[in-house]
N, C-alpha and C positions, 0 to 999 in steps of 0.2 A: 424726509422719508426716501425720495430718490437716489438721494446721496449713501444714505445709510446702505441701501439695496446695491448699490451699484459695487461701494465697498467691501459688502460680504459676499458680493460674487467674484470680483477680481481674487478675495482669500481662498473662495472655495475652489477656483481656475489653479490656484498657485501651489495648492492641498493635494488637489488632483494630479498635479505634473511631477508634484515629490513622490506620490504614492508609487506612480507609473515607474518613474525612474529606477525607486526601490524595489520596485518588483522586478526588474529584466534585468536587476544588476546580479542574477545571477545565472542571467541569459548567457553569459558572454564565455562561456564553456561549452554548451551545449553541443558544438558544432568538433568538440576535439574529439580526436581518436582515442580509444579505450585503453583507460593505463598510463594517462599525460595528463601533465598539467600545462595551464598556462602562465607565460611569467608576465606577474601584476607590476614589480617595479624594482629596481635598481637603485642602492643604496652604499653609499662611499661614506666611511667615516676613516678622518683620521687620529690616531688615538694619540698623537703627541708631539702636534702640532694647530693652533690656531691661526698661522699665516700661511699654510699653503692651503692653497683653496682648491676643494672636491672636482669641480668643473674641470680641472687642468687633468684631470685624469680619467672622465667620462669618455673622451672619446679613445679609448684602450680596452672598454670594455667590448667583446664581441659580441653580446647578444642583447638586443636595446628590446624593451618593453614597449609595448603599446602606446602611444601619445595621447593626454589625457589633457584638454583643452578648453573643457569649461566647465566651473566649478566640480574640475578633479573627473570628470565624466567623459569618456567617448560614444558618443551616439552612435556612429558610424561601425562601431565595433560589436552595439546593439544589434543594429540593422542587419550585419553581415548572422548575426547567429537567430534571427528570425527568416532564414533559409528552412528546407526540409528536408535539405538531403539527398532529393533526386537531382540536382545536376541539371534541370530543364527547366524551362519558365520560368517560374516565381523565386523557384532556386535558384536559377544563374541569375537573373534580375537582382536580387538582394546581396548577392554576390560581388556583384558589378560595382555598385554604389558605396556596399559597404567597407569593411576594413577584418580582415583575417587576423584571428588571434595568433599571438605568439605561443607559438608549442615550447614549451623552457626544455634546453638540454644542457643538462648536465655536462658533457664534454667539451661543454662554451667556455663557463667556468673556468674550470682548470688552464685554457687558452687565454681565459680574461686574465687571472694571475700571473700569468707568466708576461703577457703583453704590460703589465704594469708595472711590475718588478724590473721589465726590460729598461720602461721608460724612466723609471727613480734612476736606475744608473747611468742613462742619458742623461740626468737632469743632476748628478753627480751626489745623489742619494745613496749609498754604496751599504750595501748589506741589509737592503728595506727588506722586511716579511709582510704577505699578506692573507689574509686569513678569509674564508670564504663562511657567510654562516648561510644557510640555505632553510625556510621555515617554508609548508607549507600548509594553507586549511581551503577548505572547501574547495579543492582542485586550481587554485592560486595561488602561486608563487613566488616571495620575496629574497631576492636575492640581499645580502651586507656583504660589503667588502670591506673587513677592518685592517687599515693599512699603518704601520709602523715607521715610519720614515727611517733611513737607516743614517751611518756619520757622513759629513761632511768635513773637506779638507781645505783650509786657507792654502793657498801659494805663498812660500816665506822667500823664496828665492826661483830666479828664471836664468837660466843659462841658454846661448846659442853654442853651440857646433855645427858651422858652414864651412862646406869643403870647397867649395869654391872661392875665392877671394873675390871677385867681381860682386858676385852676389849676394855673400856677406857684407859686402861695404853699402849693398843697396839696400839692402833688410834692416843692419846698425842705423843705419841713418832714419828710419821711418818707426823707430819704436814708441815714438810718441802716441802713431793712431794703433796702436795695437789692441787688442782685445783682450788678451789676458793681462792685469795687474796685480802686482805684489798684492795681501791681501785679499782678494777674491778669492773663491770659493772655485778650487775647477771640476771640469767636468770638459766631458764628451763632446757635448753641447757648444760650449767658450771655444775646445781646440777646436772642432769642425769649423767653423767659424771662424777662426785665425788662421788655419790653413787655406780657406778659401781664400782670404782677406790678402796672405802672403802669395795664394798660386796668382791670383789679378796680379797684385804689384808686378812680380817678376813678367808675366807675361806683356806687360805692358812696355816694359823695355828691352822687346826685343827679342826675349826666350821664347820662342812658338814652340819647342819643343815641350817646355817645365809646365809639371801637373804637380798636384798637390800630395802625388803615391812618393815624390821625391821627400817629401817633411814627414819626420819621426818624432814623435810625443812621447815622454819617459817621465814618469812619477815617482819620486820615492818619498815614502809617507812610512821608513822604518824610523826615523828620528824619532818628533813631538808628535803623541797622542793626535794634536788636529791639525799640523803643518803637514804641507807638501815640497818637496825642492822638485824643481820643471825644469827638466833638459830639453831643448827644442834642436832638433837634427834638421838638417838641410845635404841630403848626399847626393853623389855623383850616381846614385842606382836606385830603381824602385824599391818598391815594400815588397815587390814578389820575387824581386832580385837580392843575389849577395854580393859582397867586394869585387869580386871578380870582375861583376856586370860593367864597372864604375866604367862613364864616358865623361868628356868634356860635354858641359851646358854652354849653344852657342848660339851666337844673337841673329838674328834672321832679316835683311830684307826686301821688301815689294820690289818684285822684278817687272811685274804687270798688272794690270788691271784692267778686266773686261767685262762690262756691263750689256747683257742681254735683256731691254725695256722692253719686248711681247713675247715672254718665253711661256710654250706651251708642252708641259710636260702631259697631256695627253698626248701630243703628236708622236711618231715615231721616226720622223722625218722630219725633226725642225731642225737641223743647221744643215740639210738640202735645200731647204726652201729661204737661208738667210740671203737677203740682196743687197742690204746697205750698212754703211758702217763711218764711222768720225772719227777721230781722234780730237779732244779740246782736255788740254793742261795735261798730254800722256796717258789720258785715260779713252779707253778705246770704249765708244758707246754701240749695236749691234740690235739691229733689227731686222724684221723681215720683208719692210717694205711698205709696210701700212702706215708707218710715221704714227703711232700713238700720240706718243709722249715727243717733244721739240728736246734734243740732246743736251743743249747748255742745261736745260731743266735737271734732269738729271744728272749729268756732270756735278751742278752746282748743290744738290744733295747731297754728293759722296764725299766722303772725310778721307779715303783713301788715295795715295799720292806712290806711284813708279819712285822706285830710289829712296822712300822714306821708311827708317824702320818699325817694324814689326809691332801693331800695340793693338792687343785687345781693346781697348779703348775704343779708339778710334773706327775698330768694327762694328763695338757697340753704336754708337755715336749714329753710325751711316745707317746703320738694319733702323736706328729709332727714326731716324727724318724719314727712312721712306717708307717707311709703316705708317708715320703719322700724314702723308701727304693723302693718306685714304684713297688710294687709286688701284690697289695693288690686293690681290686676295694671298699672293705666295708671296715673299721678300724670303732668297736664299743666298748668302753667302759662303763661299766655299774657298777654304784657304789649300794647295797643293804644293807640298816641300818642292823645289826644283834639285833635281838629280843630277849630279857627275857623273857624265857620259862619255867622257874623254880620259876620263881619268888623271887629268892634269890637278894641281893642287889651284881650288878656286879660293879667289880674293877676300869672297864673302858667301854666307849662304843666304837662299832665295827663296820667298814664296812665290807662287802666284797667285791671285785673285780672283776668282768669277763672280759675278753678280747676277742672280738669274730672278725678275721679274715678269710675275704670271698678272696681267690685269684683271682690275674686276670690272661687272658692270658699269657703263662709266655714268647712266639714266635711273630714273624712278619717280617714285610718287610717294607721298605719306597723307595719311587721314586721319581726321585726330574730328572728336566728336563730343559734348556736353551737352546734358541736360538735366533738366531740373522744374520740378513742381513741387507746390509747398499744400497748405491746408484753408490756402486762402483764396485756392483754383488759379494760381498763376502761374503759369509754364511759360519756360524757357527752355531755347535750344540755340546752340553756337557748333556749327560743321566749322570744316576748315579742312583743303585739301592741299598742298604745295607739290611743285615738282623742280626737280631738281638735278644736274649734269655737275659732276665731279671734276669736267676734265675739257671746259669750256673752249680754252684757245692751243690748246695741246699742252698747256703747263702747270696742268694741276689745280687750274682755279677752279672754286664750286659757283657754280650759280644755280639761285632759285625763286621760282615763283612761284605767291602764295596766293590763294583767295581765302579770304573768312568770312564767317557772315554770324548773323546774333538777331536772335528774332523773341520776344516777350512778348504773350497776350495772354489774355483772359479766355476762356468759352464763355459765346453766348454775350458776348462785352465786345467793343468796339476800342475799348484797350489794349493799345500793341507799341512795341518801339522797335524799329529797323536799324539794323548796323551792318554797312558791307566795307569791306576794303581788301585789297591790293598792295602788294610788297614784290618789293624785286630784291635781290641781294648778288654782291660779287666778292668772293675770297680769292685775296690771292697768297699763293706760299711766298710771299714776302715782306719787308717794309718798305713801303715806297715813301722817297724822298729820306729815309733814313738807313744808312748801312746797317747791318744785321749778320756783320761778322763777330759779334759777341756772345752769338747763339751757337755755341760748336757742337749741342746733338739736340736739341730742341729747333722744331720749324714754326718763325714767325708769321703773321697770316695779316695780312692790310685786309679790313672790314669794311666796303660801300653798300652804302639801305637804302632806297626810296621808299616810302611808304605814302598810300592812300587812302582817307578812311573818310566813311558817308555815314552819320546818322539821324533818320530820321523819327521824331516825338512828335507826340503832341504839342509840345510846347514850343519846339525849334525845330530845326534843322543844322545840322550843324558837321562843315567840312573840315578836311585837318589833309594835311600836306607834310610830310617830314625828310629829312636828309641827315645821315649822320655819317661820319668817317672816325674812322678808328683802327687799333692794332692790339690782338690779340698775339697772348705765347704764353709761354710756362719757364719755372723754373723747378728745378728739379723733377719730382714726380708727384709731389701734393699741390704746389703753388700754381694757380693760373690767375691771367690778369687780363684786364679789359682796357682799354684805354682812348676815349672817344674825345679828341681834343676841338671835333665840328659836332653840334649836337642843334639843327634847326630844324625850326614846325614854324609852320603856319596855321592859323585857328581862325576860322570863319563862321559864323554865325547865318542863318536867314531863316524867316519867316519868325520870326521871334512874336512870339505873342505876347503883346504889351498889357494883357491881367496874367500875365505867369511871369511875364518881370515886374512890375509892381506887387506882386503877392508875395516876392522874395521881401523878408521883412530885414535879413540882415544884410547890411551893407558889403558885407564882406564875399557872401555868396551870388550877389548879385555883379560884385567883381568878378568872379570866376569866369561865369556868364558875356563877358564882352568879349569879341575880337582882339588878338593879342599875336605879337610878333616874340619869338623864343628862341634866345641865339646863344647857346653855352658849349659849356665842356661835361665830360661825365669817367666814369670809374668805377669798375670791380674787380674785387679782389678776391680769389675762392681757395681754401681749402680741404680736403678732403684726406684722409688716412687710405682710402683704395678708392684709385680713379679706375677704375674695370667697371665696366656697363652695368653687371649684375653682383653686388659682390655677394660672396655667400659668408662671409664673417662678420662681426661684430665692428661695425667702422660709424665715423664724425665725419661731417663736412661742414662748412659754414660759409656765406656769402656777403659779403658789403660791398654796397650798392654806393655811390654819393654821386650827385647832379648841382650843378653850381652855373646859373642862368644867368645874364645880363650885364655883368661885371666891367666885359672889355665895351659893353655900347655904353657902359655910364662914365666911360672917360671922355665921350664924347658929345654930353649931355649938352654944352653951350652952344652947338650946332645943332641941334636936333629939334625937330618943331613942335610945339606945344598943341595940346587936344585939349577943347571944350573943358576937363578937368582938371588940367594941370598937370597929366602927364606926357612924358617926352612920344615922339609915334617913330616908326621906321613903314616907311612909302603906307602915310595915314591911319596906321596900326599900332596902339599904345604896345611896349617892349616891356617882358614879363624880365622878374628877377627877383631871384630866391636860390634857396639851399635846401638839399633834401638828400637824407640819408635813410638806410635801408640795411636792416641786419638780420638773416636769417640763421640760425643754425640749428640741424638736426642729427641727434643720434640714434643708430638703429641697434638694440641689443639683440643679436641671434643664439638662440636656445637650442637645445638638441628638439627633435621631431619638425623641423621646418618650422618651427614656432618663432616669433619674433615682437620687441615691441619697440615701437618707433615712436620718436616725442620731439616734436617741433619746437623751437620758440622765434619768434619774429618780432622786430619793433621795429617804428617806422619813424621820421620824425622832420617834418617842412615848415619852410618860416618864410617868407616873403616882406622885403623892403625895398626900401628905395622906392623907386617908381612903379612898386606892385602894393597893396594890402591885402593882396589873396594871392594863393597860388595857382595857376591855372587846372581847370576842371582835370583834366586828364593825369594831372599830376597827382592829386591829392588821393587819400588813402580810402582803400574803403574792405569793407566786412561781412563777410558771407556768400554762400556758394559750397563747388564742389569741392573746393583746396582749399578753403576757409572755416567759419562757421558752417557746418552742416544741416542744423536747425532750422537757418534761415537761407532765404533767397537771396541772391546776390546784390549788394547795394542795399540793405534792407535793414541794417543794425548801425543802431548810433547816428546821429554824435552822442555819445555822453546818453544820458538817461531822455533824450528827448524822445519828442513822437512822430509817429511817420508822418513825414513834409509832404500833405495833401494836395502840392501845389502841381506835384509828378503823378502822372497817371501810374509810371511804373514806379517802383522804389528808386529813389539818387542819393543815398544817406550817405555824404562825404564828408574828409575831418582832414585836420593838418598831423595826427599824432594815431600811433596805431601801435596796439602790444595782443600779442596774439600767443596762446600757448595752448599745441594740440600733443594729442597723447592716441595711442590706438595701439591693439595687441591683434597679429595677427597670426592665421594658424590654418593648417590646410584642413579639407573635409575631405574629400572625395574626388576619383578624378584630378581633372583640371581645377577643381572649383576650391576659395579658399574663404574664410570666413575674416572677419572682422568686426573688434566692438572697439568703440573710441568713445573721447571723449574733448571737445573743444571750450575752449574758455576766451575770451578777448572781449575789445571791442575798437571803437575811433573815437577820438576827439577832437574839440578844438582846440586852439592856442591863443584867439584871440574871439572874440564875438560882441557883439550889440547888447549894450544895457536891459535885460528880460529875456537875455537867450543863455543866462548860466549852467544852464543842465547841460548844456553840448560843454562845456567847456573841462579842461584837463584840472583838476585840482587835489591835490593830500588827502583832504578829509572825504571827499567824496569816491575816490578811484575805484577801491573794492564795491563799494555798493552799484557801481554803472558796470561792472566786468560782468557780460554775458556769456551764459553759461548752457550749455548742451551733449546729450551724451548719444549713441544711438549706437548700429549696426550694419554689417552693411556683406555681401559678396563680391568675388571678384573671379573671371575666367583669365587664369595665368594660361595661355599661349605662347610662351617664352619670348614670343618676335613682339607679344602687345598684350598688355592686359585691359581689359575692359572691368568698368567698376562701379557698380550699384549700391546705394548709399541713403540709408538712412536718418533722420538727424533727428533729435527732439529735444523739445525747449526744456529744461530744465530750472532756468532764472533766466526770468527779463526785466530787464532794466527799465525799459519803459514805465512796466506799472509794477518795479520793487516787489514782484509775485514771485515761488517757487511753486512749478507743478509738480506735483502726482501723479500716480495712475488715475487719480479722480478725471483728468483731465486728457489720459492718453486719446492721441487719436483726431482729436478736437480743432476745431476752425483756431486757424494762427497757432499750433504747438508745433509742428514738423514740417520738415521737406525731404523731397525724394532727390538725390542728386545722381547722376550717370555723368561716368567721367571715363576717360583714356589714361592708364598708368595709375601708381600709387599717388595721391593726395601730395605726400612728401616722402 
């Protein structure tokens, strides 16, 4: 009877919020001015093509429609026309929160077709029509844009005419990386693009004078129906010049170079107040006395060299190292023709070079904050504060220090688990011990980490000590790489309560548990389509992770002393060794209205041999929290379909194999504040376990029935400098007891947890 009742109330809550809906949906006028509509939505068809896709021509449209965000509904848009029109109080208040309807004008229109017809001929659509059909009822507005694509033209043939001979011979020879090819399709688009492509080349050798108004693009499409013949001009005169103008193009080089490292273009008075200056390799470095930055530092940044000639490149190259040494708020370089002043005929012609560096703060702090309660009254919180100096010994190194800390308890319970630690860190812009003249516009960075970490349970106490060394860089603009060839921890154990290591029934996890010495190498390798902090497009990134322990101590295994079990120890401490890889990758699709949906996948996967049968605790994989499982508390899910291990007061549910795949669409409200509804699926496993412990373990016929599963909701206050993130999770399938909830169940002991996090999940 409960059940029955409980079901036809949730129907009549969900009856009720349709009704609601339907009635204000035609609230969302209410608030226009007399005589207007508003425009409901934007519509692109094109009529005679199925491979060019609508999207590529939305953003040409001038006048965007309302953003309509769940199940086809803006509330927000609601809220704003439940104003009353005085302009004070309750009306400005509603106002505020809400979302102002679009008034549709007409004279948008007519601007959106033409901005689209512009684009087909950029996109080398040539004589597209588009047609505007304009419907409106109940004071709502649809707009259709039926668009025609117009002819395209292959390239049957490319011709150069270069007046220069130098230049020509420098263009002939690079036609292989060109842009435009026989057969192609051209367009606007392909030349701007190949003129860029040609003004770099030349400028790179030398020409500081050559812009790309010197190349002339000429089509004749009188021959075949859908052939073009491509004349490519290279003249002695601009586009806005005739014959007449024609000059010699002539190669330019560095006569100097001076690097200003504390340039203050607020001042009005800074090169009265410059006091000190160097020269190292010809390059003149210029301060005012404060000694920022140590000169060779800088010096050994710059790609620019007295007497070498003229390459864009190579300016690119300098502005990229010392942008990336993150020290600097301005990076300006300024190139100045040198003048004949004498009127004598000179040898060669001359830039000069300035370099003018404004620094930025070279201190700070960051705060980064977690939490989380679930339905089973467990709370959790992890602070964590770092601080950190860009510009440690004058050369650019970062150092920083971190504290974190992680606290679990119950209310009203005597249940809790402590975790603090300690990290120091030292970056330097360089490789040490390896030269890093390979790097000619990327700055390589040597990685030293101490770390400290204390936790204290019920069950243990348990310390960890780690050092790692490594060297981090990039190549090109997607690839970055990690490379940690010292990877050592230390793992200490006390207070070990001997009924919580006998209640460990499998052997494996009671391995985890011991004392162990950890001495390997490690490696990441990262991808991403836009390395920019914020992107605002549609971009991939992906991460592999790999750790490979114990290897170089096992060649040393006939010297190494034996423990009680038979395995090898390093100063009394059995030496852990294993392999463990780690693959994340996520892509984020961006939508027109700041809408977006973002979908994770992760898999994890560790193995331990040799003189390990487990992998140490800290290694192993685990599931749930605020970047994970959302449903559930952190450490809380898995292995495999088993049940929570009663032997931890707090949840420790840890596994050698992990496959993780989250999903979330997100989409702003109001203000700063953005919405989010997602969806999480995964879990952990093992890869080996104890005779009676098969539900943890990884296996074919079982996999989809242990994949835990959860959906929920969540806000987020975007701050642009930090997002803060509130988060909902609810169970949907657990594995444990092969159940799927309901609303029958919303709400209820063990179906949800609340997570608060800093930044996007992923």
């Amino acid at each position: 009877m409960y059940l029955y009742m409980r079901k036809s109330s949730i129907l009549k809550i969900l009856a009720f919020i349709f009704i609601i809906l339907s009635a204000v949906s035609c609230g969302t006028v209410k608030m226009l001015p007399e005589g207007t509509t508003r425009l409901k939505d934007n519509k692109i068809k094109i009529t005679n093509s199925t491979k060019f896709h609508e999207s590529n021509l939305e953003p040409y449209i001038r006048q965007k429609s309302n953003t309509n965000f769940i199940f086809a509904v803006n509330p927000f848009l609601h809220i704003y026309n439940w104003s009353n029109g005085k302009g004070k109080g309750w009306d400005k208040f509603m106002q505020s929160i809400g979302q102002a309807p679009v008034v549709f004008d007409s004279n948008l229109v007519v601007k959106s077709k033409d901005n689209i017809l512009n684009h087909l001929d950029y996109l080398g659509y040539y004589n597209s029509s588009v047609d505007a059909d304009v419907s409106t009822k109940n004071r709502l507005t649809v707009v259709e844009y039926n668009v025609t694509l117009g002819r395209r033209y292959r390239i049957s043939d490319i011709r150069y005419i270069i007046a220069d001979t130098n230049i020509k011979a420098l263009v002939l020879s690079d036609t292989l990386n060109s842009l435009i090819k026989r057969g192609d399709f051209i367009s606007e688009k392909t030349l701007t693009e190949e003129s860029a492509r040609l003004e770099s080349l030349v400028r790179n050798h030398g020409y500081y004078n050559f812009s790309r108004n010197y190349i002339f693009a000429e089509a004749d499409t009188s021959g075949s129906r859908a052939d073009a013949n491509l004349l490519l001009r290279i003249e002695n005169f601009t586009r806005n010049e005739t014959s007449k103008d024609s000059r010699e193009h002539k190669q330019y080089y560095i006569r100097k170079v001076d690097i200003y490292s504390d340039y203050d273009p607020t001042s009005v008075d800074y090169d009265s107040i410059l006091k000190d200056s160097v020269v190292i390799g010809g390059v003149t470095v210029i301060n005012s006395g404060k000694q920022n930055f140590r000169p060779k530092v800088i010096a050994k940044l710059n790609r620019l060299v007295p007497g070498q000639l003229y390459s864009e490149s190579l300016s690119g190259k300098t502005y990229d190292r010392l942008v990336a040494l993150r020290n600097f708020s301005g990076v300006n370089l300024q190139f100045d023709e040198v003048k004949n002043t004498d009127n004598k005929v000179k040898a060669k012609e001359e830039v000069d070079c300035t370099i003018r560096l404004t620094p930025s703060k070279p201190q700070g702090y960051k705060i980064n904050l977690e939490a989380s309660s679930n339905s089973n009254n467990l709370w959790g919180i992890s602070p964590a504060v770092s601080y950190y100096h860009k510009n440690l010994f004058r050369g650019g190194e970062w150092f920083t220090l971190g504290l974190m800390g992680n606290s679990q308890f119950k209310l009203n319970d005597d249940t809790k688990s402590t975790e603090l630690g300690v990290s120091a860190g030292l970056s330097i812009p360089n490789f040490l011990m390896i030269p890093d003249r390979i790097f000619k516009s990327n700055l390589p960075r040597t990685e030293i980490g101490v770390t400290y970490n204390y936790q204290s349970r019920k069950e243990f106490t348990r310390n960890l000590i780690s050092l790692n060394y490594g060297y981090n860089w990039k190549m090109g603009e997607r690839f970055f790489y990690r490379f940690d060839p010292v990877q050592l921890s230390i793992i200490k154990l006390f207070n070990l309560s001997n009924s919580f290591y006998q209640s460990l029934s499998d052997p494996f996890l009671k391995d985890a548990y011991k004392n162990h010495f950890d001495l390997g190498a490690g490696g990441t390798v990262f991808y991403t389509t836009d390395a920019s902090p914020n992107p605002k497009k549609t971009y991939f990134y992906a991460r592999w992770t790999n750790n490979l322990s114990g290897n170089i101590l096992s060649l040393f295994n006939k010297t190494l002393p034996l423990d009680s079990t038979g395995n090898r120890t390093v100063w009394n401490t059995r030496y852990a060794q294993y392999v463990r890889s780690d693959i994340t990758a996520v892509y984020t699709l961006r939508f027109k209205g700041k809408t977006s949906l973002a979908t994770r996948f992760n898999i994890g996967v560790g193995y331990a041999y040799g003189n390990s049968s487990s992998m140490p605790f800290e290694k192993l994989f685990y599931a749930g929290g605020a970047n994970s499982l959302r449903g559930w508390q952190s450490r809380s899910v898995g292995p495999g379909s088993s049940q929570m291990d009663t032997t931890f007061s707090i949840p420790n549910q840890t596994g050698d194999f992990k496959f993780e795949i989250n999903s979330e669409y997100r989409f702003p409200l109001f203000w700063k504040i953005e919405g989010a509804l997602f969806v999480d699926a995964g879990n952990i496993w093992n890869l080996k376990a104890e005779e009676g412990r098969e539900e943890t373990l990884l296996k074919k016929d079982t996999f989809l029935k242990t994949i835990a599963l959860n959906w929920g909701g969540g806000l987020r206050l975007n701050l642009e400098f930090v997002i803060l993130r509130l988060d909902m999770g609810i169970i949907a399938y657990d594995p444990r007891t092969s159940k799927w909830y309901g609303f029958n169940n919303f709400l209820r002991r063990n179906t949800y947890s609340l997570q608060f996090g800093v930044g996007y999940p992923f």
